[in-house]
C-alpha positions as a LaTeX table, in Angstrom:
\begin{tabular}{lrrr}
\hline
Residue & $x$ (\AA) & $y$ (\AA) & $z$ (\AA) \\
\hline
Unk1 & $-14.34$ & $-41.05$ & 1.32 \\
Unk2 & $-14.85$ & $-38.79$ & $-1.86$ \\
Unk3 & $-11.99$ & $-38.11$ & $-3.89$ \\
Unk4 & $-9.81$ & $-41.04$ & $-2.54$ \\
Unk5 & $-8.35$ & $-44.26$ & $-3.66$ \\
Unk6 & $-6.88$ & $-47.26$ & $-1.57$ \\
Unk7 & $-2.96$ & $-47.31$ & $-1.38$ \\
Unk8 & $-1.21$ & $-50.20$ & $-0.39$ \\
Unk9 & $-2.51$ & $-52.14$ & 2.91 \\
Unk10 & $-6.10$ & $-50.93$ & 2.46 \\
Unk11 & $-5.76$ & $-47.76$ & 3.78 \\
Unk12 & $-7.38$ & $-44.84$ & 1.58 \\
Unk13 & $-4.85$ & $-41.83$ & 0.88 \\
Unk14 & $-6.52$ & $-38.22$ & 0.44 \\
Unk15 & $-6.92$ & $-36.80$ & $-3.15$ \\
Unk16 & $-4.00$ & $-34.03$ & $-2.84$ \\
Unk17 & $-6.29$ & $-31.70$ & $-4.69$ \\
Unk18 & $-8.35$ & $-31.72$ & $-1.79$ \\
Unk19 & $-5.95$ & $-30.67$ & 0.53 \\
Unk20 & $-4.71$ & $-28.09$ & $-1.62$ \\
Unk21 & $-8.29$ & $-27.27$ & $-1.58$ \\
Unk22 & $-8.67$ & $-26.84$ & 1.70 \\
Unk23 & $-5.16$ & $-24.48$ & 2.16 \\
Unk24 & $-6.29$ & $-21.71$ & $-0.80$ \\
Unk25 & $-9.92$ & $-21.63$ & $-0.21$ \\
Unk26 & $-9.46$ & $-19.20$ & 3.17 \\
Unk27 & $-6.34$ & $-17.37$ & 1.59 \\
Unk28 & $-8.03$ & $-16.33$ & $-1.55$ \\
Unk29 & $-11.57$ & $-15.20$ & 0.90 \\
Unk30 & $-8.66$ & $-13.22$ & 2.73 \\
Unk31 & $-7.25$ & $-11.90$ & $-0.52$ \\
Unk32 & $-11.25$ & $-10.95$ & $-1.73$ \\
Unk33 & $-11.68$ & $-9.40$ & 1.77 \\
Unk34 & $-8.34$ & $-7.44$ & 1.25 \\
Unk35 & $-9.28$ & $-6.34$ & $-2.36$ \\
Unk36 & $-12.60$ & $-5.04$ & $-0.78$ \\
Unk37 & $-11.40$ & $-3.28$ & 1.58 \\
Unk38 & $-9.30$ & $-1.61$ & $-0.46$ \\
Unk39 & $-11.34$ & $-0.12$ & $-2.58$ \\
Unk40 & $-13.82$ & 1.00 & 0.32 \\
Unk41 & $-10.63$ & 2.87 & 1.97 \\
Unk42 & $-9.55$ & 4.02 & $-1.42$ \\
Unk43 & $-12.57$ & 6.52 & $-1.61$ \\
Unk44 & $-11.60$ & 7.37 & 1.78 \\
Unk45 & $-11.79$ & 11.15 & 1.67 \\
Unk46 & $-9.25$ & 13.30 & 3.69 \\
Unk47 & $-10.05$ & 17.04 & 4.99 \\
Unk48 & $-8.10$ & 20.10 & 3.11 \\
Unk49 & $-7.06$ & 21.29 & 6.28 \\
Unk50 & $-5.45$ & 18.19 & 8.02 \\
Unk51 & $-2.53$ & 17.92 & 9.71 \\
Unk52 & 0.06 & 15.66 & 8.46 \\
Unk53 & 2.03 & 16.31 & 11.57 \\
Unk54 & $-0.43$ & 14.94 & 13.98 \\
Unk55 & $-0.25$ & 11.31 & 12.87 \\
Unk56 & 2.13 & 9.46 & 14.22 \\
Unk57 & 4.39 & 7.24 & 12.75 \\
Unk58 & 4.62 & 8.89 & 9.30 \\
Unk59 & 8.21 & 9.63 & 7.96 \\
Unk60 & 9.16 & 13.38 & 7.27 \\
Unk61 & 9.30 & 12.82 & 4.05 \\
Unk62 & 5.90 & 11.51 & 3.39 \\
Unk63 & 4.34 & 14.37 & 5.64 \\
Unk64 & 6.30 & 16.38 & 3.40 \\
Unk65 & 4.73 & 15.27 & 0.06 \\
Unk66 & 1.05 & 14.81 & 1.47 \\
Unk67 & 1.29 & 18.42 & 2.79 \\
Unk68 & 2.19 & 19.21 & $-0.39$ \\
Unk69 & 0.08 & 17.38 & $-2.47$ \\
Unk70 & $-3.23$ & 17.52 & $-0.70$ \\
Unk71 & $-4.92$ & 14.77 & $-1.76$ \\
Unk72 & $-8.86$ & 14.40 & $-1.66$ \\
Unk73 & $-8.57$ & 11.20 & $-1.03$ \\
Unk74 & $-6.82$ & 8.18 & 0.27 \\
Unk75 & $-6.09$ & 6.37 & $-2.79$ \\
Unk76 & $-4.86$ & 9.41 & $-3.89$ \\
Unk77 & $-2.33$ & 9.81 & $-1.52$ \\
Unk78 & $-1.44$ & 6.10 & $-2.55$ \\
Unk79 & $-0.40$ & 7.03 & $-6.01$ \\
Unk80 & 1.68 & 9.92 & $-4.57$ \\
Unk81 & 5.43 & 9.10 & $-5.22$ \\
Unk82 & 7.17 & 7.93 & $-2.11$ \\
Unk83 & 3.67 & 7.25 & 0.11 \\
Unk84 & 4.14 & 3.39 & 1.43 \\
Unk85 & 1.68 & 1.35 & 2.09 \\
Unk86 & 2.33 & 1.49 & 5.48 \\
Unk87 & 1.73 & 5.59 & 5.47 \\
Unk88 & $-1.57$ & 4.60 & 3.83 \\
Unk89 & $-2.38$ & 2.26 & 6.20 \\
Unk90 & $-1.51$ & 5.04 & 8.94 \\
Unk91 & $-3.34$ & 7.39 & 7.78 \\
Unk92 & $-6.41$ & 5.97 & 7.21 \\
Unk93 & $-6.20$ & 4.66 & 10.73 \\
Unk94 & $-6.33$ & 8.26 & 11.79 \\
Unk95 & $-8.98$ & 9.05 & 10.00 \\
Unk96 & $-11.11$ & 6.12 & 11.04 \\
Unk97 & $-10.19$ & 7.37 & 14.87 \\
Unk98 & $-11.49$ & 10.52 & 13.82 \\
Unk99 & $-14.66$ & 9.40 & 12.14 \\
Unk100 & $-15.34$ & 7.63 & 15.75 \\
Unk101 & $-14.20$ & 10.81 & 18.12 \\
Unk102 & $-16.37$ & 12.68 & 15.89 \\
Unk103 & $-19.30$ & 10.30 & 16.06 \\
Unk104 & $-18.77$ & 9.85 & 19.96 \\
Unk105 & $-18.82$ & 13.97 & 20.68 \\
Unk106 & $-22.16$ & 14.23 & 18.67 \\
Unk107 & $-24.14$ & 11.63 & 20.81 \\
Unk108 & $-23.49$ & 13.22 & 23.68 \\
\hline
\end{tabular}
């Protein structure tokens, strides 16, 4: 076996290397897939005229500062004071609902 050495008795013992390897190589594709989609929801633009109130599960206070603030977009709403990641992750839910109602009522 590659990367290993006998130990006592004959028996070969893994590089640890390898099996550290093995542990961060699908944690950092997670992390890359993360980053990704990030930045794809980031651009993520919200209408002027929605309604904070209709998405369940945000706080008061961040329906407060969105309606507010209006932001264009969702990673504008991010840097918004107060907006958790969670509330980000809400919201773009909604709007990726949306996207698919939309979509659905076209077709037919």
């Amino acid at each position: 076996m590659a990367g290993a050495e006998p130990a006592a008795g004959g028996h070969q013992q893994a590089d640890p290397a390898l099996s550290v390897g093995a542990v961060l190589v699908p944690e950092v594709e997670r992390q890359e897939a993360d980053v990704a989609a990030y930045r794809r929801d980031e651009a993520l633009v919200l209408p002027d005229d929605l309604d904070y109130g209709e998405i369940a599960g945000l706080s008061n206070e961040v329906r407060h500062k969105l309606g507010g603030a209006r932001p264009r977009t969702l990673g504008q709403a991010g840097r918004l004071d107060g907006v958790t990641p969670a509330a980000l992750t809400l919201l773009a839910s909604h709007m990726r609902r949306s996207e698919r109602t939309k979509r659905r009522g076209a077709r037919g």
